[in-house]
C-alpha positions, 0 to 999 in steps of 0.5 A: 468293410468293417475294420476288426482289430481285436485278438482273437486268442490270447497272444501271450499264451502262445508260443507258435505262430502261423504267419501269414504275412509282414507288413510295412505299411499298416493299413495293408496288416489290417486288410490282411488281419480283416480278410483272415478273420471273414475266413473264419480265422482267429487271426492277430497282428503281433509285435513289429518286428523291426519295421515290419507287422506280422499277422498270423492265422493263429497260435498254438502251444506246441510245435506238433499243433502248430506244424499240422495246421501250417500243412493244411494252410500251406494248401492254399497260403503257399507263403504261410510260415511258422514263428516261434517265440 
């Protein structure tokens, strides 16, 4: 499996996130971040959060996009939540 680390929007311009998971470990956030980009996602890790790396699916600027995209992961990603930032 190729390792894909680059963003795939501009994280700073975001202000809602959709994350799929946290990860202590590195190597599992890359796994993560890999597996949501072979499933057609423009999925990014973010900045640690304490010990922990977010990875999200994908970010938004208004909380309306953001709320109506995590209604259709939460469909198959029951542990999908949103950040804000």
């Amino acid at each position: 499996m190729s390792t894909v680390t680059e963003a795939a929007f501009d994280v700073s311009s975001k202000k809602y996130f959709i994350i799929g998971g946290c990860f202590e470990v590195p190597e599992n956030a890359e796994r993560f971040l890999n597996l949501l980009k072979e499933k057609g996602y423009p999925a990014s890790k973010l900045s640690k959060l304490g010990r922990l790396t977010p990875v999200c699916y994908n970010g938004y600027l208004t909380k309306e996009d953001a709320l109506a995209e995590l209604s259709r992961i939460k469909a198959h990603d029951g542990n999908a939540w949103l950040m804000a930032k």
